[in-house]
C-alpha positions as CSV (number, residue, x, y, z in Angstrom):
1,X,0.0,0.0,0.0
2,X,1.3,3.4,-1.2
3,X,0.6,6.6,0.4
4,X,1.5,10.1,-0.7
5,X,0.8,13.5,0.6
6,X,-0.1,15.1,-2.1
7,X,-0.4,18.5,-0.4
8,X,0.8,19.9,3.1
9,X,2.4,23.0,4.9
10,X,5.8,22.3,3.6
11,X,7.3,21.5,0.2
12,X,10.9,20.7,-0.7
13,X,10.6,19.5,-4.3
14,X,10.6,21.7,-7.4
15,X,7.0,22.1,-8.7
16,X,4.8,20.9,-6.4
17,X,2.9,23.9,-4.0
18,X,2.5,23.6,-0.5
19,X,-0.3,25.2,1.4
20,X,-1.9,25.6,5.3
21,X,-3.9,22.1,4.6
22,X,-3.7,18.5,4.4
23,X,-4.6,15.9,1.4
24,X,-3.5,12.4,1.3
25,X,-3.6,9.6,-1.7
26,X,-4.1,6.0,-1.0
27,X,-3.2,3.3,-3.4
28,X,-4.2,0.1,-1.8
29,X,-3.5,-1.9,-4.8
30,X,-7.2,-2.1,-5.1
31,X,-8.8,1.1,-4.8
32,X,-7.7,4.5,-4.4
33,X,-8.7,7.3,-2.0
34,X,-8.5,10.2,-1.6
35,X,-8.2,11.3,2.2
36,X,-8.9,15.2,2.6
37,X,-8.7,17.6,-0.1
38,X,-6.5,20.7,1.3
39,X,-7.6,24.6,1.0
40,X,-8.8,23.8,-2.7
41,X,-7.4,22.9,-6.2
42,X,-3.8,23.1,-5.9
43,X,-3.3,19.5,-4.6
44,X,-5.2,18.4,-7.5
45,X,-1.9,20.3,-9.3
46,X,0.4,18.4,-7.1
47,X,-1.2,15.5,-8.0
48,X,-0.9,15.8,-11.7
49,X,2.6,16.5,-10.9
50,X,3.4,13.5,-8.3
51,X,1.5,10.6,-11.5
52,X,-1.9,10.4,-9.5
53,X,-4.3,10.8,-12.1
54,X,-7.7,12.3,-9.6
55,X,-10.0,10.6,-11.9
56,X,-9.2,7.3,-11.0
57,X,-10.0,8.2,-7.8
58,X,-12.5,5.7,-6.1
59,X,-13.6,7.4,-3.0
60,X,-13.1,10.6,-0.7
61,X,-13.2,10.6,3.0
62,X,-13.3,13.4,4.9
63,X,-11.6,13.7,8.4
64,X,-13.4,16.4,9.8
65,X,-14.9,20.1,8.8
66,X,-12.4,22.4,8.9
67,X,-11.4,24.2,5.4
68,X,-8.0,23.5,5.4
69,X,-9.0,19.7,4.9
70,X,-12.6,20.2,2.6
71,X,-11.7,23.5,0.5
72,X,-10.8,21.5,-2.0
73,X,-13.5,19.0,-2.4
74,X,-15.7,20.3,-4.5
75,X,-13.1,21.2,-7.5
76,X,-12.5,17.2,-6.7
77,X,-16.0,16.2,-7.2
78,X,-16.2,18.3,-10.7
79,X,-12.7,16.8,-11.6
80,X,-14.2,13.5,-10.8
81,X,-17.7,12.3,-11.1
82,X,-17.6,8.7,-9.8
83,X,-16.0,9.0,-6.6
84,X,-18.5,8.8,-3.1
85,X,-17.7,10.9,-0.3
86,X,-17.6,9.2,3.0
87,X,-18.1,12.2,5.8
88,X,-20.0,12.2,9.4
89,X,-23.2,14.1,8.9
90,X,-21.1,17.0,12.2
91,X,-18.9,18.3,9.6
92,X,-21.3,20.4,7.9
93,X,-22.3,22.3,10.9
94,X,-21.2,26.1,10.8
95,X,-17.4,25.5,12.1
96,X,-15.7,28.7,13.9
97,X,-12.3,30.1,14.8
98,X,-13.3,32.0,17.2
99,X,-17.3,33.5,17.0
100,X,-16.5,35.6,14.2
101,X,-14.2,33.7,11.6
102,X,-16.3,30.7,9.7
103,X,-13.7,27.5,9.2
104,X,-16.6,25.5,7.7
105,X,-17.7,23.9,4.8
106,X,-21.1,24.1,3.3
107,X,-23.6,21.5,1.8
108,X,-23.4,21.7,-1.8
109,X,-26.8,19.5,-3.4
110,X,-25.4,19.3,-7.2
111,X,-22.5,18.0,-6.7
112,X,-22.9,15.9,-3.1
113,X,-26.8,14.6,-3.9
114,X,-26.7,10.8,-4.5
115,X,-22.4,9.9,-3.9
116,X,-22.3,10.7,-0.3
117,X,-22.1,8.3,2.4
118,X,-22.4,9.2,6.2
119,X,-20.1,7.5,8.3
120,X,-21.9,6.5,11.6
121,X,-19.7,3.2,12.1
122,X,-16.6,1.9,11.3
123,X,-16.9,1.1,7.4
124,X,-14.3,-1.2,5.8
125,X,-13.9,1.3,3.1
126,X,-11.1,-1.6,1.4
127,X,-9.9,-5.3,2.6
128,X,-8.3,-4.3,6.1
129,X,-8.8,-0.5,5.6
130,X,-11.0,1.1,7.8
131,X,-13.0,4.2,8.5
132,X,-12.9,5.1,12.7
133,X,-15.9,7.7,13.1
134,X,-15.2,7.0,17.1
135,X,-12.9,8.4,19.2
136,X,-13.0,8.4,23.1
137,X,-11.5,11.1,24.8
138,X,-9.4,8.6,27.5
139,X,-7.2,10.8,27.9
140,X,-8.2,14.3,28.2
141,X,-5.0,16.7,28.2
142,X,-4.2,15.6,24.5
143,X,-7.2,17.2,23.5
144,X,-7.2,20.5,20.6
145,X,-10.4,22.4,21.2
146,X,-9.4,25.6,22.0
147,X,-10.7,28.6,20.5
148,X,-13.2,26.7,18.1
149,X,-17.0,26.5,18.1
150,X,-20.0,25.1,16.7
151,X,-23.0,27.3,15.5
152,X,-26.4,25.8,16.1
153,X,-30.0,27.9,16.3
154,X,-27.6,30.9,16.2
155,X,-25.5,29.7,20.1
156,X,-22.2,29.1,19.8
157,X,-21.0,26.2,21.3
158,X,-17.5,24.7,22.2
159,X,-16.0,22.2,19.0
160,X,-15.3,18.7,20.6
161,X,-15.0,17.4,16.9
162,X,-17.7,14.7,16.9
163,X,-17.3,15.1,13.4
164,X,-13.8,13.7,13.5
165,X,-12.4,10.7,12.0
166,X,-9.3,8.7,11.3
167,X,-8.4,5.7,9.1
168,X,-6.7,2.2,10.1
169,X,-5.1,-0.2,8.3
170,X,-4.7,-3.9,9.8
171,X,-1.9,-5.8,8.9
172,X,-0.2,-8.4,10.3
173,X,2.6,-7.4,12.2
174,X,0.3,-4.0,13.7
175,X,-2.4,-1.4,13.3
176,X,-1.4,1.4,11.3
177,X,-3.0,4.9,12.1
178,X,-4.2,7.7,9.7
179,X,-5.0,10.9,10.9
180,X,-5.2,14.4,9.9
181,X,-5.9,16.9,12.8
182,X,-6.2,14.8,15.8
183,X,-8.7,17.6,17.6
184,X,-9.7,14.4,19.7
185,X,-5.9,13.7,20.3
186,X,-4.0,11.1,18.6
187,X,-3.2,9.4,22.1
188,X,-7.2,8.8,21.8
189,X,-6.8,8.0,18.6
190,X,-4.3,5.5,18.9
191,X,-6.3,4.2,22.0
192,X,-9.5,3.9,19.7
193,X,-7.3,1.8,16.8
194,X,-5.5,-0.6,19.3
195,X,-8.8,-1.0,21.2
196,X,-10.8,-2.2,17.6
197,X,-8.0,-4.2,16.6
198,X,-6.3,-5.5,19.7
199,X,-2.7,-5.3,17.4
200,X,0.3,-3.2,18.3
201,X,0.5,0.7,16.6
202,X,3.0,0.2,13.4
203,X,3.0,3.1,11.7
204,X,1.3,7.0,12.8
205,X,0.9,9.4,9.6
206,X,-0.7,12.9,10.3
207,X,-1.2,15.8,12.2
208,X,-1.3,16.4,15.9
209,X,-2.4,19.7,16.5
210,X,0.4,20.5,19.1
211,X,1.4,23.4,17.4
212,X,0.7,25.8,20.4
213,X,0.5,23.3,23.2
214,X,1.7,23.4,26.4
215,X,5.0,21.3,28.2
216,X,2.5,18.9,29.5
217,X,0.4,18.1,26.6
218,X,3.5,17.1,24.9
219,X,5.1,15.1,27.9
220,X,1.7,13.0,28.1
221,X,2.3,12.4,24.2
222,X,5.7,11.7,24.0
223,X,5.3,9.2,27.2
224,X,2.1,7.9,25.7
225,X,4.1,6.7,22.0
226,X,7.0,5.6,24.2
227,X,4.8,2.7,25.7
228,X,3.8,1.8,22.4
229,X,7.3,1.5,20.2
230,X,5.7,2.4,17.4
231,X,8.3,1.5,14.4
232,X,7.4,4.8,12.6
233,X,5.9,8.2,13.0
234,X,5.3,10.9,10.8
235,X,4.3,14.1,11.2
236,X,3.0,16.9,9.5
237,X,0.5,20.3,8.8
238,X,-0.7,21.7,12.5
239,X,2.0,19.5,14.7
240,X,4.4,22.3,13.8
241,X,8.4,22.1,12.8
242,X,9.0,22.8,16.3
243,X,7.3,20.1,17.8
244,X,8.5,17.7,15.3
245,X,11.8,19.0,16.3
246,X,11.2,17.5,19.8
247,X,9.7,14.2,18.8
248,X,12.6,13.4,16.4
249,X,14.7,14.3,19.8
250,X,12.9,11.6,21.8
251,X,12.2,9.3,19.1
252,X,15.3,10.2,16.5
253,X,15.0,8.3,13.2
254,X,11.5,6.7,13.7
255,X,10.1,10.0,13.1
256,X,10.1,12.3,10.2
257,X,8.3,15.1,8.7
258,X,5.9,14.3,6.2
259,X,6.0,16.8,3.8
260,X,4.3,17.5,0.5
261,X,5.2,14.8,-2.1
262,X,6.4,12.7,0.3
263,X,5.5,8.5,-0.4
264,X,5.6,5.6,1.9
265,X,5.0,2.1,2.2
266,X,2.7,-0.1,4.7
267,X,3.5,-3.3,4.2
């Protein structure tokens, strides 16, 4: 299985753009997916670029809300008229940073009507590729909620990201986690994988959201992947080049930073 991020905050290779969003490709040797979409077009660019052809594209899922994961979505859905959209119904809500900045994404009828699918259970989107819509908050000081909201009958309420969601791939020798934000945490998130599976974490690919957080939100992560050995760990979009810094520290060559363009393998 072949993964490549076809956009993210950080390029290093001439021609591709980078961009404040996430968008991964997913060749499973079977199907393809598309996971996330970015800010809009430009990964489709990338893509081009990098030999994905977006047409051949089987399906889209959608990690959570936010724009800088859904802007791009509905260029893809024009670019590509067979692919279904796997989403939880929460991500359309009216998303906020803040009460006065709209993160969201809208509902758009002509091109969502009849290819979408909302994810309410774990869905085996491919042979021993799934789709997590559950994450329990065990652990509540890796959570990334701050300063985001939900609007409903015109009340703002706090963002706990039920619309969240992650991907895992079962293999033999471990569970291997896909994320993009981790607003629920990705201690929870590994938690929830391990706990559906009952196999060991192989490989983490995504973002953390520890940007901005505190000396004890990262202790509790970095203590939490040390009981777990995971072989590798990459890292990208809102965990921020400083944080990554420290992880490679603790962790040294099982992590890197998972930049646009970049491939790997899960074997």
């Amino acid at each position: 299985m072949r993964i490549i991020t076809l956009i993210e905050n950080l390029v290093y290779t001439k021609g591709l753009f980078a961009e404040h969003g996430l968008s991964y490709y997913i060749d499973t040797g079977n199907k393809k997916i598309l996971f996330d979409s970015g800010q809009g077009g430009n990964f489709m660019i990338n893509a081009k670029t990098l030999g994905v052809n977006i047409q051949e594209i089987d399906a889209v899922v959608i990690s959570h809300g936010h724009y800088d994961h859904t802007g791009g979505l509905y260029p893809f859905m024009q670019a590509n008229d067979r692919a279904k959209l796997f989403i939880k119904k929460e991500a359309f809500l009216p998303k906020f940073h803040g009460t006065d900045r709209f993160i969201g994404v809208t509902y758009n009828p002509l091109l969502l009507d009849g290819r979408i699918e909302y994810v309410d259970r774990i869905i085996e989107i491919d042979k021993d590729v799934f789709i997590m819509p559950d994450i329990p908050i065990k652990n509540p000081l890796d959570t990334n909620f701050h300063d985001f909201y939900i609007r409903k009958a015109d009340v703002f309420k706090p963002d706990e990201f039920d619309d969240e969601l992650f991907l895992a791939i079962r293999r033999s020798n471990g569970i291997s986690v896909i994320s993009s934000c981790s607003h629920r945490g990705i201690t929870n998130i590994i938690d929830a994988a391990i706990s559906f599976s009952d196999l060991q974490v192989d490989t983490i690919l995504g973002g953390f959201h520890i940007r901005h957080c505190g000396a004890s939100q990262l202790e509790v992560i970095i203590l939490y992947l040390e009981r777990f050995n995971a072989r590798s760990i990459g890292v990208c979009h809102c965990t921020g080049v400083e944080k990554y810094a420290e992880l490679a520290y603790h962790f040294m060559k099982r992590v890197f930073y998972n930049h646009t363009g970049h491939s790997i393998e899960i074997n």
